[in-house]
C-alpha positions as CSV (number, residue, x, y, z in Angstrom):
1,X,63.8,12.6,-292.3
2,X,67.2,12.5,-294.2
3,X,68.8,12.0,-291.0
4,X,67.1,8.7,-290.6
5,X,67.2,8.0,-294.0
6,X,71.1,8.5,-294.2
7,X,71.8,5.3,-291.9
8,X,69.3,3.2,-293.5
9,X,71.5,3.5,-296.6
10,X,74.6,2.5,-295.1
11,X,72.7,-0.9,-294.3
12,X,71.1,-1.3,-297.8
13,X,74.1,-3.3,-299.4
14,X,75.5,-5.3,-296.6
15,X,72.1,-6.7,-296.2
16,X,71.7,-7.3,-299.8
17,X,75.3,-8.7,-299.8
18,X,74.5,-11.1,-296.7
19,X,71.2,-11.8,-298.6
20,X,73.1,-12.7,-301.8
21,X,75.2,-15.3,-299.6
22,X,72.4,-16.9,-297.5
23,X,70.5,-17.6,-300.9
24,X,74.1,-19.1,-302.3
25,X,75.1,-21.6,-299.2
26,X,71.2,-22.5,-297.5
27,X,71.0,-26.1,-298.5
28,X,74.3,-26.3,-300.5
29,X,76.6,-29.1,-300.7
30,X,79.8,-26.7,-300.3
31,X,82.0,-27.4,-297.5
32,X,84.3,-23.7,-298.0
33,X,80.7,-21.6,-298.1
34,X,79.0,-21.9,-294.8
35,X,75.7,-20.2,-293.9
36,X,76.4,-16.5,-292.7
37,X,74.5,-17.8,-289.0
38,X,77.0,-21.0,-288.6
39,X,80.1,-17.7,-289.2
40,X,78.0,-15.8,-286.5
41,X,77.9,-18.6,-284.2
42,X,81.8,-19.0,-284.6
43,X,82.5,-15.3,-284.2
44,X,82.3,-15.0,-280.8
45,X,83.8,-18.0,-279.5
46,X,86.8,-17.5,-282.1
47,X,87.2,-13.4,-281.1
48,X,87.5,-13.2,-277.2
49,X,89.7,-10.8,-275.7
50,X,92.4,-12.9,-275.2
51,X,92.7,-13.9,-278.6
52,X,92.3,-10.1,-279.7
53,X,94.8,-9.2,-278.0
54,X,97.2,-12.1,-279.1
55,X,96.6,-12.0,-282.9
56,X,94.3,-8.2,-284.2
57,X,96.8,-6.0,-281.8
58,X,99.8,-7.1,-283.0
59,X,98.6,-6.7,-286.5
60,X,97.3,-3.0,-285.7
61,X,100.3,-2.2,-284.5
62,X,102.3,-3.5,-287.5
63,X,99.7,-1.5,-289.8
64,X,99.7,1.5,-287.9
65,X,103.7,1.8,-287.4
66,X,104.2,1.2,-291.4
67,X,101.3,3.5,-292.4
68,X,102.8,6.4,-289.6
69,X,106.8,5.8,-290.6
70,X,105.2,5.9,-294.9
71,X,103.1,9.0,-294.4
72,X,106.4,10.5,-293.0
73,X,108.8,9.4,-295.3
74,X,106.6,10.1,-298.1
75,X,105.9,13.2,-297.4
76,X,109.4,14.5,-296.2
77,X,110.7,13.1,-299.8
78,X,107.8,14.5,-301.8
79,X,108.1,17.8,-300.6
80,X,111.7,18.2,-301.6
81,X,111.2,16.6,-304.9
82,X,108.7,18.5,-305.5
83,X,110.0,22.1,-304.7
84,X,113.2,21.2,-306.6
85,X,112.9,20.5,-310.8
86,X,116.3,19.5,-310.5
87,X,116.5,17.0,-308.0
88,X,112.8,15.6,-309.8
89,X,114.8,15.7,-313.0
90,X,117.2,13.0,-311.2
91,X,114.8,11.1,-309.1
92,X,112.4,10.5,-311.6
93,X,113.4,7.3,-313.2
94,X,114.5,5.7,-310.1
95,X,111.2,6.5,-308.8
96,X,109.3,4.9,-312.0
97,X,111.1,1.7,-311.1
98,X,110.8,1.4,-307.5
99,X,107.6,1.7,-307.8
100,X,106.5,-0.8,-310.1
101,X,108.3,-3.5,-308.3
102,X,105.2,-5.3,-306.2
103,X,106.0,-5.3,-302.3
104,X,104.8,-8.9,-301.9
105,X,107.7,-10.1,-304.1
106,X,110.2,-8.6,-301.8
107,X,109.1,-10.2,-298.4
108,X,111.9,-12.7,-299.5
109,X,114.8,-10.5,-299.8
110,X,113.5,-8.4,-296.7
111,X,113.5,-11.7,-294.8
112,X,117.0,-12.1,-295.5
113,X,118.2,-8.8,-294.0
114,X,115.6,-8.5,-291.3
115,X,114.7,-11.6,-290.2
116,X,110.8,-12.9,-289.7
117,X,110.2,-10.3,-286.7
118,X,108.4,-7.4,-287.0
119,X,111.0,-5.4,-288.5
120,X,110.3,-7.3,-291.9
121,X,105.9,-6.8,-291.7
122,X,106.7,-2.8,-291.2
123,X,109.5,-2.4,-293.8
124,X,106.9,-4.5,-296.1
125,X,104.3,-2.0,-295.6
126,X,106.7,0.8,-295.4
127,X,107.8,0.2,-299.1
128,X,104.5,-0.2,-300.5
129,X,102.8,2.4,-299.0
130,X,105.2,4.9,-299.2
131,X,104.9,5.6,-303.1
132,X,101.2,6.4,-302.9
133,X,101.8,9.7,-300.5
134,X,105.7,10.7,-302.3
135,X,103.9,11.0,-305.5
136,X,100.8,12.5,-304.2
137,X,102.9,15.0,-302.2
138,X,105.2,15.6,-305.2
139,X,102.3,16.8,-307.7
140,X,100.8,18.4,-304.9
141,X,103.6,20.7,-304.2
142,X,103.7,21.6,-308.0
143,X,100.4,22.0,-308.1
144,X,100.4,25.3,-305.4
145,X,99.7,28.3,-306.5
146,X,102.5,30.5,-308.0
147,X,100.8,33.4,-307.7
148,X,100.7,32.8,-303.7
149,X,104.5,32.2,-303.8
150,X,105.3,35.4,-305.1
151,X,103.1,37.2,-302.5
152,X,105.1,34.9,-300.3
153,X,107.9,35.9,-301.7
154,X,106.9,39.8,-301.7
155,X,106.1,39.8,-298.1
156,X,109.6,37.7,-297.2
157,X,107.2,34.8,-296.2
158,X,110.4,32.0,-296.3
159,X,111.7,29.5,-294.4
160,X,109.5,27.1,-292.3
161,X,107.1,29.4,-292.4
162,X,106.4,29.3,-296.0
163,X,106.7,25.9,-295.7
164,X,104.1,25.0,-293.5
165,X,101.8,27.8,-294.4
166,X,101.9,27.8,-298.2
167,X,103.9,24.6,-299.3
168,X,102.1,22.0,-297.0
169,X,98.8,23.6,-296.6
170,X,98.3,23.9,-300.3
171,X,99.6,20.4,-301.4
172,X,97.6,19.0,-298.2
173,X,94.4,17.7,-300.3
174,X,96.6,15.9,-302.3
175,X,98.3,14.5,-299.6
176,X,95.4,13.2,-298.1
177,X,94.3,11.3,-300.7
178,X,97.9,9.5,-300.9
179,X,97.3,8.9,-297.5
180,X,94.0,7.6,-297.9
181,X,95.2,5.1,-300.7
182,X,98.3,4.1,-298.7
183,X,95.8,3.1,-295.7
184,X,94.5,0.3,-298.4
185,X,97.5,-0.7,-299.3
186,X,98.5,-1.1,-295.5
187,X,95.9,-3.3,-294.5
188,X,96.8,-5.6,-297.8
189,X,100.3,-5.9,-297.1
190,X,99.9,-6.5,-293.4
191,X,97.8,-9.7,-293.9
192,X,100.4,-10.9,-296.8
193,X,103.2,-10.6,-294.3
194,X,102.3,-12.0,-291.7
195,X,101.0,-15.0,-294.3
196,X,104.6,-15.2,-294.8
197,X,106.3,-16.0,-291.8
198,X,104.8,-15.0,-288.1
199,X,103.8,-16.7,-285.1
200,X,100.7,-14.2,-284.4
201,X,98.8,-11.6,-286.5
202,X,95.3,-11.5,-288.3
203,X,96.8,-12.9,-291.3
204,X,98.5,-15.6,-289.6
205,X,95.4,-16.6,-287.9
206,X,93.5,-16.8,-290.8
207,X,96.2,-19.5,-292.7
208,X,95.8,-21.7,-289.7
209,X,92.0,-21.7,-289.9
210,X,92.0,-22.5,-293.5
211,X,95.2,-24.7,-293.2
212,X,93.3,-26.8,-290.1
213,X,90.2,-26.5,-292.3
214,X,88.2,-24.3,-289.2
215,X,86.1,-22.8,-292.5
216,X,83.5,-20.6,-289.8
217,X,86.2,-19.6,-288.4
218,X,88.2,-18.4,-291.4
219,X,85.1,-16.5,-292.3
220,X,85.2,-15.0,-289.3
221,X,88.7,-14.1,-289.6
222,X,88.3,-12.6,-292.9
223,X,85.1,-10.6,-291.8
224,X,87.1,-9.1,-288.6
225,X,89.8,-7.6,-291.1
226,X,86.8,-6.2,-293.3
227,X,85.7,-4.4,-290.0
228,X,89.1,-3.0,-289.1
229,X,89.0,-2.0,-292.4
230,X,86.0,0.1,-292.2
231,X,87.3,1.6,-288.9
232,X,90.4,2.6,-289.8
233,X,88.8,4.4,-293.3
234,X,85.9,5.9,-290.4
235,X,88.8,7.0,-288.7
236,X,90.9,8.5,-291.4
237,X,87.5,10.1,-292.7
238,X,87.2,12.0,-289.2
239,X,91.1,13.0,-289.2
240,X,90.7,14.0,-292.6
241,X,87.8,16.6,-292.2
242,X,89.5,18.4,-289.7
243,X,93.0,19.0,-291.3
244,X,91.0,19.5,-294.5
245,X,88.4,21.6,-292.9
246,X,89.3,25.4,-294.8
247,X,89.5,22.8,-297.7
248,X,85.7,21.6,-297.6
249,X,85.0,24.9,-296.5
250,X,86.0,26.6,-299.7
251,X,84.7,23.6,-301.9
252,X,81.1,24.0,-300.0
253,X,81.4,28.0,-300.4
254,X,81.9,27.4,-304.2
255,X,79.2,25.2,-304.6
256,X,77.1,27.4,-302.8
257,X,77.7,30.4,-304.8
258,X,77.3,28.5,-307.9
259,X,73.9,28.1,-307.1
């Protein structure tokens, strides 16, 4: 029965949602708020395979090579930083005020350097992204047990093996949740980019819709990037309960034995 019942629930508020909007457009006057079956007639006709290919791949691959080259570079960094109180002492400031400068405002300056090709959409989501995992990693790295790096230590556990097996594994959770927020961000700063200055992408698509006044078809454009949205989070979801699997072991092991 919960089995059934599970599903059901995922349906509950996107039919209350599309509900919500059918009430708000049937029989209104408003030209930007059409009925959700006129944005279901458009979808199709709008989203063929051609046109995916031409405008949601590129964009994927744009979000997906950002996200990647951020989860590395944040990482990398945040793991020195954080093993070293020294080189945190230094970094720290610099840190604070790189990342409180908004991405969006530097599509600009990054058009300058790198042109309008896709070398400025992925240093875009590069920079914003990037901050999310380094200071995830960072406080995750602190965060590991120095109790475990003394038996580490007391075994001659160093190196790369200490590393990967105590370092990484134990700041891991964190890391995946700096991961998980940098996916957001990704998605956001794809779509402003390629608002910007492209020739093809999701975003760009959806600025001629609205710029040619196709409203359905905006809609649809807008719904299509909710969509990826929920399959990349699916997918992170599934990626993430594997790597994190002794993780949600131990948590479901406490919880057990709590009761």
């Amino acid at each position: 029965m919960r089995l059934v019942l599970k599903p059901v629930r995922w349906f509950l508020l996107p039919a209350a949602l599309i509900g919500i909007w059918w009430a708000a457009s049937v029989g209104g006057q408003n030209f930007f708020l059409p009925t959700p079956d006129a944005v279901a007639r458009a979808f199709g006709p709008t989203w063929t395979p051609a046109t995916l290919r031409a405008d949601v791949l590129p964009s994927v691959v744009r979000l997906l090579t950002g996200f990647l080259l951020a989860g590395v570079i944040g990482v990398a960094v945040g793991t020195a930083i954080g093993l070293s109180p020294r080189l945190r002492a230094y970094t720290e400031p610099v840190l604070e005020f790189l990342r409180a400068v908004p991405p969006p405002v530097l599509i600009p300056v990054v058009m300058l350097f790198a042109g309008i090709d896709n070398t400025m959409k992925i240093t875009v989501i590069v920079f914003g992204c990037v901050w999310p995992v380094l200071l995830n990693t960072i406080e995750g790295v602190r965060a590991v047990d120095p109790v475990l790096g003394e038996v580490c230590r007391s075994y001659r556990i160093g190196g790369l093996t200490r590393l990967r097996t105590l370092v990484l594994r134990g700041a891991s959770p964190q890391i995946m949740t700096g991961l998980r927020q940098a996916l957001a961000i990704a998605i956001i700063l794809m779509v402003i980019s390629e608002m910007f200055a492209a020739s093809s992408g999701l975003g760009f698509t959806i600025v001629q819709f609205q710029r040619s006044y196709a409203i359905p078809e905006m809609w649809t454009g807008i719904i299509l990037l909710g969509l990826l949205g929920v399959l990349l989070a699916g997918l992170f979801g599934l990626a993430e309960r594997v790597i994190l699997r002794w993780y949600f072991g131990l948590r479901r092991s406490a919880r057990d034995g709590g009761n």
